[in-house]
C-alpha positions in Angstrom: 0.0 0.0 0.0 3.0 2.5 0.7 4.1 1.7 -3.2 4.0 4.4 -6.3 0.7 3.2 -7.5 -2.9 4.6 -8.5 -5.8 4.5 -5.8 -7.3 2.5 -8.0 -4.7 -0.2 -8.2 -4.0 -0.1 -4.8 -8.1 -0.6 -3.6 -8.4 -3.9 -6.5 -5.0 -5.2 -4.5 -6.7 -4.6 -1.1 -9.8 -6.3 -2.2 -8.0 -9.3 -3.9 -6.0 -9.6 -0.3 -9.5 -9.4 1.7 -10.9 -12.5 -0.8 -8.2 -14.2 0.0 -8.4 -14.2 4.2 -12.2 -14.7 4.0 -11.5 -17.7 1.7 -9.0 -19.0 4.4 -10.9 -19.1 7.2 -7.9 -19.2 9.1 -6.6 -22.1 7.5 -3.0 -21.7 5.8 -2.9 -20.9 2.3 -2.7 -23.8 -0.1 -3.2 -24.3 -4.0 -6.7 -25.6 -3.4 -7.8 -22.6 -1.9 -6.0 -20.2 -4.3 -7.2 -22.6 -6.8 -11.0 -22.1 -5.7 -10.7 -18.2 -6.1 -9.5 -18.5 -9.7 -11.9 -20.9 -10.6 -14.9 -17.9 -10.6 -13.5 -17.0 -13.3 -14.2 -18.8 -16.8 -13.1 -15.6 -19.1 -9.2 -16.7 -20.0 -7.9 -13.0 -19.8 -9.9 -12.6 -16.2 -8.2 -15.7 -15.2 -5.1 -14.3 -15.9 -5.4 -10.9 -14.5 -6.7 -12.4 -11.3 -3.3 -15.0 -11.3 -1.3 -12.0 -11.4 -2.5 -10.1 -9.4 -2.2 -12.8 -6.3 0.9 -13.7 -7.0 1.7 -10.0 -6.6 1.0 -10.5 -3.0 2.3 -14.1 -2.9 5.7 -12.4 -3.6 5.3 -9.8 -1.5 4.8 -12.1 1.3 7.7 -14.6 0.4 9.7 -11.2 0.5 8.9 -11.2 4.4 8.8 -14.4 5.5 6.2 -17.0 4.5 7.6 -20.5 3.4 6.8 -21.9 -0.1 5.1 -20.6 -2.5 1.3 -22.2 -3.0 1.1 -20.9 -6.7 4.2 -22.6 -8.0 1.9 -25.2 -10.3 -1.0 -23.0 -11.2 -0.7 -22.6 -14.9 -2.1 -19.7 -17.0 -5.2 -20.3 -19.3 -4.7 -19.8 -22.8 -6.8 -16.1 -23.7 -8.4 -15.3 -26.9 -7.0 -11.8 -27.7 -9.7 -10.0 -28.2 -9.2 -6.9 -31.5 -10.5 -3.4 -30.9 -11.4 -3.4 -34.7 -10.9 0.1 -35.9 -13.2 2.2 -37.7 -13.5 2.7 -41.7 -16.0 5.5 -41.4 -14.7 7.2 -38.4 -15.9 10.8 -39.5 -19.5 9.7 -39.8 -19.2 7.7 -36.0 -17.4 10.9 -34.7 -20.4 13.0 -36.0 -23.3 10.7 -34.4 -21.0 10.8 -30.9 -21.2 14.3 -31.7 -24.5 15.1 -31.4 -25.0 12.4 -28.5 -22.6 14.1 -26.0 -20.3 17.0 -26.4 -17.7 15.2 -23.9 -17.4 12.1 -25.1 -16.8 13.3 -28.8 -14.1 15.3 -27.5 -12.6 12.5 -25.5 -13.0 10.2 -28.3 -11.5 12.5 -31.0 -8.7 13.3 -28.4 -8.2 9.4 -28.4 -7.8 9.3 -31.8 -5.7 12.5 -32.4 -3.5 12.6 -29.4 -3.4 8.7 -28.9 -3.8 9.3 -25.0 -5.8 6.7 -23.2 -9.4 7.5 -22.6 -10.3 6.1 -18.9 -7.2 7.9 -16.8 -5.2 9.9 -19.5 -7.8 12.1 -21.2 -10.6 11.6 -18.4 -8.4 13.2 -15.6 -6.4 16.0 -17.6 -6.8 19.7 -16.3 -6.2 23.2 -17.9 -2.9 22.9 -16.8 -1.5 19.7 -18.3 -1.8 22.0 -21.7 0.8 24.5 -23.2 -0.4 28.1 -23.0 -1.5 27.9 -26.4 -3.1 24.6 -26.3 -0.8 23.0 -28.6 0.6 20.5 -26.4 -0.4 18.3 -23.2 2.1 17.6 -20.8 1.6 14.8 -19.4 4.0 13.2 -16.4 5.0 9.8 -15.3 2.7 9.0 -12.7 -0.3 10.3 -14.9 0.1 7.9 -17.8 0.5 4.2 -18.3 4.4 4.2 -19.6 4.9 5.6 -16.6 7.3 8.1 -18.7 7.1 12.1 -19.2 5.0 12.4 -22.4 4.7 15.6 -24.4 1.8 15.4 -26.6 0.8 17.0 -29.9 -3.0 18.7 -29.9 -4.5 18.1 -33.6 -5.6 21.3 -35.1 -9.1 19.6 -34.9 -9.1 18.7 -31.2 -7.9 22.7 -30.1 -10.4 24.0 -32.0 -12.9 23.1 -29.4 -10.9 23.8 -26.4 -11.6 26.7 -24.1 -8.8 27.5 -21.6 -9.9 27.3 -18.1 -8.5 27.2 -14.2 -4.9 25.6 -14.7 -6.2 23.3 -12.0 -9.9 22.1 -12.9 -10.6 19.4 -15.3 -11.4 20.0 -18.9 -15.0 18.0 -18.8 -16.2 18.9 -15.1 -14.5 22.3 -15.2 -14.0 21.7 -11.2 -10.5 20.3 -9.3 -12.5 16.7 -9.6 -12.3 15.1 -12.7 -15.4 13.2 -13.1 -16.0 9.3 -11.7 -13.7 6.4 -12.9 -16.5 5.1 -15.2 -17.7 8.1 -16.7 -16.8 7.4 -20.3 -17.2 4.0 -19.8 -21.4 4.5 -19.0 -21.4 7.0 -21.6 -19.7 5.0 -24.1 -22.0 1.9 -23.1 -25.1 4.3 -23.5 -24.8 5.5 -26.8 -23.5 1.7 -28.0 -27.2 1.1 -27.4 -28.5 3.6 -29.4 -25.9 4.4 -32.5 -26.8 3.1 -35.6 -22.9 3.7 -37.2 -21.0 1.3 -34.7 -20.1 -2.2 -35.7 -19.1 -5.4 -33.9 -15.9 -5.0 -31.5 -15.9 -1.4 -32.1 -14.9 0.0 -29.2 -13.4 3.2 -26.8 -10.1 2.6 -27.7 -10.7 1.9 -31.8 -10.2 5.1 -31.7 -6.8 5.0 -30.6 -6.4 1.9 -32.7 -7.3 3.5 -36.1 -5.1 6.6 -34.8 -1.9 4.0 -34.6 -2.8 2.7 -38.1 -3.2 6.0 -39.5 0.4 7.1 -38.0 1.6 4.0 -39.3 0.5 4.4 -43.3 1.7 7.7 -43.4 5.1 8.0 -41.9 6.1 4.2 -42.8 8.1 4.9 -38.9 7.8 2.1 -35.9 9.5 4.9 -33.9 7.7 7.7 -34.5 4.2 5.2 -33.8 6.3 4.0 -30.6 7.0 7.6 -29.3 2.8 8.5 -30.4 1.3 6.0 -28.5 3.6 6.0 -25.3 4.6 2.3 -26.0 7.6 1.1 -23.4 9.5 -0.2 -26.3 9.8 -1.3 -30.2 8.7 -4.7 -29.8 5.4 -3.5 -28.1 4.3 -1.2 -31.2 5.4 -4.5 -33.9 3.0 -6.6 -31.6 0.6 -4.0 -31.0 0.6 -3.6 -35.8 0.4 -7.5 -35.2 -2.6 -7.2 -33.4 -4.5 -4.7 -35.6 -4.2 -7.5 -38.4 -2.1 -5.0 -40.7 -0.2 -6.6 -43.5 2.3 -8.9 -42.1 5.1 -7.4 -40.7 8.8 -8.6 -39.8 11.0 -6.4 -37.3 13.9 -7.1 -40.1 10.9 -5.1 -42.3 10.8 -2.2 -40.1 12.9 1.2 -39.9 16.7 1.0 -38.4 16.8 3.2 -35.6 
């Protein structure tokens, strides 16, 4: 709980711990048990996320004492990647979101023109993450997922809306708060309901998707997508192409840096 890590992280972490104690009944921990809390789950990736997460305080507690490690022989389950599929007409979605909700077309066309992450990166920024002339956000390690400084550039299309406010209230509830953790998420569900443009395993973060590809057709560079979409290395941007079902791609194919 004392580590560098979101409130967010830190509560799923605390409830995953609690599971675990109820579970035990003040028994010891075995693979049975352990084995018993993983088996609520059927979906492969929620299997996995769950497995990781325990064995983040499995670790924690071999670090400080406790004997043996109960999780040694529990296996991962094979998880069918799932593909944000991007969008072929994303002008004509963009102008049904825009007449559904005035923040979520700006946080989706701020997905897909600055490539910043919808649920923490855009949803949380304030006045003052921008430049002065609202060509740049500024965005710093503990605010992003690379966990890196990133310095991105605002699309002609995306300042065009903005209207500077308090360096330190949030561009969509124009208050210190930014609004709750599933805001997009419930609007994004909401209009999925409703929008007649959307197609199967479109998604939030197709917009960021068919931003990546469009960086990708035009500049031909794996570094210049790697350094746009905040990716920890070069391998993860070739995977990430992989994913997206572009033609296939070698890394022997790709730009020397």
């Amino acid at each position: 709980m004392n580590g560098p890590y979101s409130d967010k992280y830190k509560s799923m972490i605390n409830s995953i711990y609690n599971t675990i104690i109820d579970s035990m009944k003040g028994d010891e921990l075995n693979l049975k048990l352990i084995q018993s809390i993983l088996d609520n789950y059927s979906s492969g990736v929620s299997y996995n996320t769950m497995k990781r997460h325990i064995n983040v305080l499995i670790n924690e507690a071999i670090s400080i004492g406790m004997e043996g490690n109960p999780m040694k022989s529990i296996k991962s389950k094979k998880a069918v990647a799932t593909l944000n599929k991007p969008f072929e007409n994303i002008s004509e979605v963009l102008d049904e979101i825009k007449t559904y909700n005035s923040n979520l077309f700006l946080c989706c066309l701020m997905t897909y023109g600055c490539l910043l992450r919808p649920h923490r990166e855009i949803r949380e920024l304030t006045w003052g993450d921008f430049s002065d002339d609202l060509g740049f956000i500024n965005l710093a390690g503990n605010r992003n997922k690379s966990g890196r400084n990133r310095i991105v550039p605002v699309p002609t299309y995306v300042k065009e809306l903005l209207v500077k406010g308090e360096p330190n209230h949030n561009i969509f509830s124009s208050k210190p708060q930014p609004m709750n953790d599933d805001y997009f998420k419930t609007l994004w569900s909401r209009f999925k309901t409703q929008s007649k443009t959307l197609q199967k395993d479109q998604t939030l973060y197709s917009f960021r998707h068919s931003g990546a590809i469009e960086i990708f057709k035009r500049t031909g560079s794996l570094a210049k997508l790697q350094k746009a979409m905040g990716h920890s290395s070069v391998n993860v941007s070739l995977t990430y192409l992989r994913g997206l079902e572009l033609a296939d791609l070698k890394e022997d194919d790709m730009p020397i840096i």
